[in-house]
Each structure stands twice: as C-alpha cells, then as structure tokens.
KOLMI-681979 format. One record per residue (C-alpha): x, y, z; residue in one letter. Coordinates in Angstrom, 1 decimal. Example, Ala and Ser with C-alpha at 12.3 -4.5 7.8 and 13.67 -1.06 7.14 Angstrom:
BEGIN
        u        v        w   resn
     12.3     -4.5      7.8      a
     13.7     -1.1      7.1      s
This chain:
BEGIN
        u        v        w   resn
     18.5     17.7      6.8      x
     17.3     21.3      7.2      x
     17.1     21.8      3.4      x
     15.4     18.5      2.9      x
     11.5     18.3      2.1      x
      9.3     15.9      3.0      x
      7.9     13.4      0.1      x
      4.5     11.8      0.0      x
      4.7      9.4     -2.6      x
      2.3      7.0     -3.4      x
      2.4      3.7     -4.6      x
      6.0      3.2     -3.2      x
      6.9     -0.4     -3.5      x
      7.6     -0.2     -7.0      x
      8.9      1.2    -10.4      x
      8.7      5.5    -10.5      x
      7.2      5.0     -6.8      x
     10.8      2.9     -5.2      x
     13.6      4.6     -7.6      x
     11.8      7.9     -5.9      x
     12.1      7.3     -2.7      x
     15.7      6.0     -2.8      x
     16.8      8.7     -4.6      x
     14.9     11.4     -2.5      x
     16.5     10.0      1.0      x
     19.6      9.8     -0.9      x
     19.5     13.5     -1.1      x
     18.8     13.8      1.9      x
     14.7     14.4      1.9      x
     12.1     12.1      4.2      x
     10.0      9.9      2.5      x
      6.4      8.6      3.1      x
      5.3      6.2      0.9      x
      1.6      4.1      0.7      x
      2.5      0.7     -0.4      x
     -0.2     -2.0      0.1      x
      1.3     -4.3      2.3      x
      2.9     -4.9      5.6      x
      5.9     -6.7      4.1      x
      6.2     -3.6      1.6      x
      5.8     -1.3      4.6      x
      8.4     -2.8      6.6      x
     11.0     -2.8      3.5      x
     10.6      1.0      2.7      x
     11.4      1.8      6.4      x
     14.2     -0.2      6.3      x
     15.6      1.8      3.4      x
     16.7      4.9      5.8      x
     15.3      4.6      9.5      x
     14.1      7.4     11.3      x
     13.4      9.5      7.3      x
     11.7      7.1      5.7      x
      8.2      6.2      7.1      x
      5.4      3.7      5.1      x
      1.8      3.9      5.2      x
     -0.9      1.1      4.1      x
     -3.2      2.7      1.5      x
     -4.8      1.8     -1.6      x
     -5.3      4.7     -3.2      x
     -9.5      3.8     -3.7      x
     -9.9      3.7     -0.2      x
    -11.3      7.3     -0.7      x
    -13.0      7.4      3.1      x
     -9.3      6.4      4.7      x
     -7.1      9.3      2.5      x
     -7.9     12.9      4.1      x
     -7.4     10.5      7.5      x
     -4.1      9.5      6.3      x
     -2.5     12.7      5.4      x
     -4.0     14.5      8.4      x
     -1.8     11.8     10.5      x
      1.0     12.2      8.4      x
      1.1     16.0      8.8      x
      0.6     15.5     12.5      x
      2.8     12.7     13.4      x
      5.9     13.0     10.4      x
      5.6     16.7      9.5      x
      4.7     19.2      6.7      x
      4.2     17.5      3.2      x
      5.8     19.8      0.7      x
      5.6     17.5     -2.1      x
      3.1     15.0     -3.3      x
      3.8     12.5     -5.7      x
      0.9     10.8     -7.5      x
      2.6      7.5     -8.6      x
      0.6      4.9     -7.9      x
     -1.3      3.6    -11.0      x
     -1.4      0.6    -13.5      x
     -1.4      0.0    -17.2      x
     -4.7     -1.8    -18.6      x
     -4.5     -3.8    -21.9      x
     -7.6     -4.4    -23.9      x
     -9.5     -3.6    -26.8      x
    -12.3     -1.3    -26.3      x
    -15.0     -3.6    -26.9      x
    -14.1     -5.9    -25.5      x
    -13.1     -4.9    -22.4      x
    -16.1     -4.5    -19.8      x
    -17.1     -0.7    -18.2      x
    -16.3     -2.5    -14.9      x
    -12.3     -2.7    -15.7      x
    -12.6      1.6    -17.4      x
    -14.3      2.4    -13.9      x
    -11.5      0.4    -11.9      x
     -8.7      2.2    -14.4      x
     -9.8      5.5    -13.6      x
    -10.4      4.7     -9.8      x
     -6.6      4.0     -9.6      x
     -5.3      6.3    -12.3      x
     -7.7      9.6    -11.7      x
    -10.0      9.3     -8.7      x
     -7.1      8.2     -6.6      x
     -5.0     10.5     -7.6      x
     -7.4     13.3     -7.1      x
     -8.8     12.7     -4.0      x
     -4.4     12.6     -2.5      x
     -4.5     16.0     -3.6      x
     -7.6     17.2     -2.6      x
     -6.5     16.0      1.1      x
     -3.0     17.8      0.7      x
     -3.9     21.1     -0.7      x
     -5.9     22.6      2.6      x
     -2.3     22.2      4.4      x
     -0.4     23.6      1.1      x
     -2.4     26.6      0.5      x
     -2.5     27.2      4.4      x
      1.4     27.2      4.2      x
      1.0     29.3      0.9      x
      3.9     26.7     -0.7      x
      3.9     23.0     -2.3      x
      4.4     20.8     -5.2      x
      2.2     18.1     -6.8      x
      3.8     16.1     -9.0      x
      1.4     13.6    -10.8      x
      3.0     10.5    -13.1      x
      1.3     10.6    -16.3      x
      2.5      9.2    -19.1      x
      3.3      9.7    -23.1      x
     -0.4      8.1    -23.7      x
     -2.0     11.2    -22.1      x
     -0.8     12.3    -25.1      x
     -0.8     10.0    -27.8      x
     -2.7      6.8    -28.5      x
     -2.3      3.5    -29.6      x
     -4.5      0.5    -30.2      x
     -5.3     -1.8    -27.5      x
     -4.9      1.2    -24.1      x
     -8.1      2.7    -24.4      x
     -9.0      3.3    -21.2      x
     -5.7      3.6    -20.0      x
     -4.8      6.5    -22.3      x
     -8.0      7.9    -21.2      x
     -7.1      8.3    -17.6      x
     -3.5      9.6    -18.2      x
     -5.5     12.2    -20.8      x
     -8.1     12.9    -17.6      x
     -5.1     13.4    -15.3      x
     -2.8     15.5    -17.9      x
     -6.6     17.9    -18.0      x
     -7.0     18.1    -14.1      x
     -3.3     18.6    -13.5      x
     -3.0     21.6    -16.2      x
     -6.5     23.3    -14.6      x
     -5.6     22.8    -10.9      x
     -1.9     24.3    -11.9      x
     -4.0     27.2    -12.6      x
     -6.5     27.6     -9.4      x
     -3.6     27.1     -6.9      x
     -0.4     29.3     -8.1      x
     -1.4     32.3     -6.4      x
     -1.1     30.2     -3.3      x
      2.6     29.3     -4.2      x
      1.9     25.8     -5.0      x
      3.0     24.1     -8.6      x
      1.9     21.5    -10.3      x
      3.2     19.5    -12.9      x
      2.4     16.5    -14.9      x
      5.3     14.3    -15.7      x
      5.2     12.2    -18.8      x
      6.5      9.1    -19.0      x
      7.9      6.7    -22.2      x
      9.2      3.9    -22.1      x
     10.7      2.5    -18.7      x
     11.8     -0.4    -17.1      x
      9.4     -0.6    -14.1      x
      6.6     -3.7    -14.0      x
      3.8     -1.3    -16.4      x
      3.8     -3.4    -18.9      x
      4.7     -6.7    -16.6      x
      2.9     -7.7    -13.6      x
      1.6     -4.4    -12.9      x
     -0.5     -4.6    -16.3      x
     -4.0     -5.9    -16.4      x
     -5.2     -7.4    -19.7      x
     -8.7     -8.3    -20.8      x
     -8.9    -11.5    -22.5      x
     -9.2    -11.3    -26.6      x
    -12.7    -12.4    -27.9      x
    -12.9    -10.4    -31.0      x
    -10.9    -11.9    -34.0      x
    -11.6     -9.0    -36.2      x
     -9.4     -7.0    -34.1      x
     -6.0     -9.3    -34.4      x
     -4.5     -7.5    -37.6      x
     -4.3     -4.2    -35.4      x
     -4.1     -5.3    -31.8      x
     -2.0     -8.5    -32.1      x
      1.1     -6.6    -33.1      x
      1.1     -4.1    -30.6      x
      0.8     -6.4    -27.7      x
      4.0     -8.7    -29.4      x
      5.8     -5.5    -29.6      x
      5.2     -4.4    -25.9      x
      5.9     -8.0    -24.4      x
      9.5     -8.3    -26.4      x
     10.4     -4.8    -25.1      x
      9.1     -5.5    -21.5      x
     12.2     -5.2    -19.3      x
     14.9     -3.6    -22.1      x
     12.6     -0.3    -22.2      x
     15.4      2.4    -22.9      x
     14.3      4.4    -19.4      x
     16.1      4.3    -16.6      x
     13.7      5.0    -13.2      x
     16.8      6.2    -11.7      x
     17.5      8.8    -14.2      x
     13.7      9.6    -14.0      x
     13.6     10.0    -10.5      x
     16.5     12.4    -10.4      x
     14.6     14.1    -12.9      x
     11.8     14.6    -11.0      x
     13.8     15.5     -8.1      x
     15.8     18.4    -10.5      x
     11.6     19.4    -10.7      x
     11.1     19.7     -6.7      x
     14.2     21.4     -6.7      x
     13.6     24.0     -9.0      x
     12.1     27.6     -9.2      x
      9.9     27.9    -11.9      x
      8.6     24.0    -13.1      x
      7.1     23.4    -16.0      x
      3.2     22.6    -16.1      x
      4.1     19.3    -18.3      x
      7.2     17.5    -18.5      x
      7.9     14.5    -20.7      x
     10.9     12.1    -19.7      x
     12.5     10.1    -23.0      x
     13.6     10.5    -25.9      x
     11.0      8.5    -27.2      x
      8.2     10.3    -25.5      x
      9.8     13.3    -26.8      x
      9.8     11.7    -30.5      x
      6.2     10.5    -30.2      x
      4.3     13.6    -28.7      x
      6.2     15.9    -31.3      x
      4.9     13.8    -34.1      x
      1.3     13.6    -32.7      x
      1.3     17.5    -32.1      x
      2.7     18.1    -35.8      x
      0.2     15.6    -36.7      x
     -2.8     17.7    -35.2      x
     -1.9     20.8    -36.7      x
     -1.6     19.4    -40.0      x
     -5.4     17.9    -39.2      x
     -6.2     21.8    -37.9      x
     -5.2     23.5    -40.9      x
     -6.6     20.9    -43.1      x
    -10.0     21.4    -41.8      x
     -9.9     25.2    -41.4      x
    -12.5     26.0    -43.5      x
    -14.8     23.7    -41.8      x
    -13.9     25.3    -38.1      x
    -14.7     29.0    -39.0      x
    -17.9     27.9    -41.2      x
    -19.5     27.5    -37.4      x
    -18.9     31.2    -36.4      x
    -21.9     33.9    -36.8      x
C-alpha cells in the first residue's frame, strides 16, 4: 500500500465513476468517492473496507465542496489524484430546450467540476505534486444534432482543463482531459435527461439520431473496465498527455472533424489574412 495513491473521484456510484474505483482499489490505491446517497455510500465502502471511503456530495453544492476535501485531507489523507467524473448527458434540440436545463448542464458538467479542483489545488501545489483527471468526452470535440448544450460543457471543460494544465505544471501537478466515445455506462440511459420534442420541423435531423443512440444504448463498443485501466495507466505515468481520447470510434470521429477543420481553414484563407494591417 505504500506505492498506492489516494483517489478522489466524484460521482462514484456509477459508470467511469464505479469501474474507477474497483479498479483503483484493485491495484491497490484508496478510494474516496461522492455518490449522492446513503445507500450508495454504504455500497462503495463495502467494496474494500478500511481503503475505500464515500462521501455525500452533489457536485452543485458549491458552499459544502472546499469543506469536503479539507475533511478528506484531514481525516483520509493526501489526495494525489482528482477525478472529475460525475456528469450527465442532456438530449434536446437547442430551441427547444429552456436556458434553465443549459444552466443545470453546465452546473454539473463545468461549475462542479471546477469548483473540485479549485478546492484541491491549494493542497496540490503546497505538496508541489498531483493529478486532475477530468472525463470529458468525444463531443468536446465534435458535435451532433440534438446535444447542444451538452457538447457545450464537455467543449468548456476540454478549454479549462488545457489552460489550467498550463498555470499549474511548474507546481508538479498535470492535468489531462480524458475523452470518452462510446461506452456502456447509463449516459445515454437513465443518467440522460431529455427535453420533450415540440418542434416538428426538427424531426428529419433530430429524430434519427435519437433512434440511433437508444438502439446502441447498452452494446456501446467501450468497456468502462478497459477505460478505467486506462486512466489508471494515466496516474501512473510520467509525462501524461494534456488530452486523451479512449475508443476507436472517438479516435475515428475527432480525426475526421480535425481533417474537416483544416480543410475549412485552408478554404477560407484568403478571407483570414484579408483582416491583417
């Protein structure tokens, strides 16, 4: 247990957030996870007494978080890895899906996740070492019809991740955003909020997409397993990369967009450098 680190990984009950944690204490790492129940609580510490420990926290309880991780770092020890997991997918067409479903989207996906690493990072660049690990996903890359505002937030996060990687490296501390696919875990299942359809002119290019997620819900070719050994290969190594996509089909996707863009780049060139002077 000497060599093992300490994990702080949010949103633990489920999907990236459980295949984590089992893996971790597997390898012989503690684990503290925020789950939002008692009953979730209970069944993380049961997974390894004594190294795995839960903690009740929705991640938008911004006033409870810095209170949190100052108790964890008292009472369970140094966290020398945060994992920013917790999140949900939201499913609706951009008008018609009201600003109050964007604002909770981004509470969960980017102010949450921000404000776990704003409370870690005063005990990280104390200790002049630490990783942050935030789950992104393949949509803070590319888009699709229909994820909006959940693209949005993974883009926001993929933007804050990159920067902060920047400001905190001469303290010894690495960040990387990890980029998702396709997995089976609950994202496009329970854990996926939809707005109800009101709109007809948008069935031709919604309606597809949405039949294509639900028939692939559950046979998504990731394996959280494989992901969270991954991720753990990540923690483990010297040098990590500031972005790091997981699947082939993440890997397919983001290439294409990025050829994509440079086509668009090059195509327009003319028009960029008529701006200068």
């Amino acid at each position: 247990m000497a060599s093992g680190k300490t994990l702080l990984i949010t949103g633990a009950s489920s999907g990236f957030g459980r295949a984590l944690a089992q893996e971790a204490l597997a390898a012989g790492h503690r684990v503290v996870g925020t789950v939002r129940s008692e009953a979730a609580c209970a069944e993380l510490e049961a997974l390894a007494p004594g190294s795995a420990f839960g903690r009740l926290l929705d991640v938008t309880e911004f006033d409870r978080i810095d209170g949190v991780v100052a108790d964890i770092e008292a009472s369970v020890g140094a966290v020398d890895v945060l994992v920013n997991n917790a999140g949900y997918g939201h499913e609706g067409v951009m008008e018609e899906a009201p600003l109050a479903e964007m604002r909770r989207q981004f509470d969960v996906n980017v102010f949450g996740a921000v404000a776990m690493m704003k409370a870690v990072l005063p005990y990280m660049r104390k200790r002049r070492r630490g990783r942050i690990l935030n789950i992104t996903s393949m949509g803070g890359f590319i888009t699709m019809p229909g994820i909006a505002y959940y693209c949005g937030s993974k883009f926001a996060l993929e933007g804050i991740s990159e920067a902060l990687g920047q400001e905190v490296r001469p303290f010894g501390i690495a960040v990387t955003a990890v980029a998702p696919g396709s997995f089976r875990t609950d994202w496009a299942g329970r854990s996926m909020a939809r707005t109800p359809r009101s709109i007809a002119d948008y069935d031709a290019v919604f309606d597809p997409v949405r039949k294509a997620r639900q028939e692939k819900s559950g046979k998504q070719l990731g394996d959280p397993v494989k992901a969270a050994r991954a991720m753990l290969a990540v923690i483990a190594g010297g040098e990590p990369p500031a972005h790091l996509l997981l699947g082939s089909d993440a890997l397919g996707l983001v290439r294409a967009k990025l050829s994509a863009l440079s086509e668009e780049i090059a195509a327009w060139e003319a028009v960029t450098l008529s701006t200068d002077g």
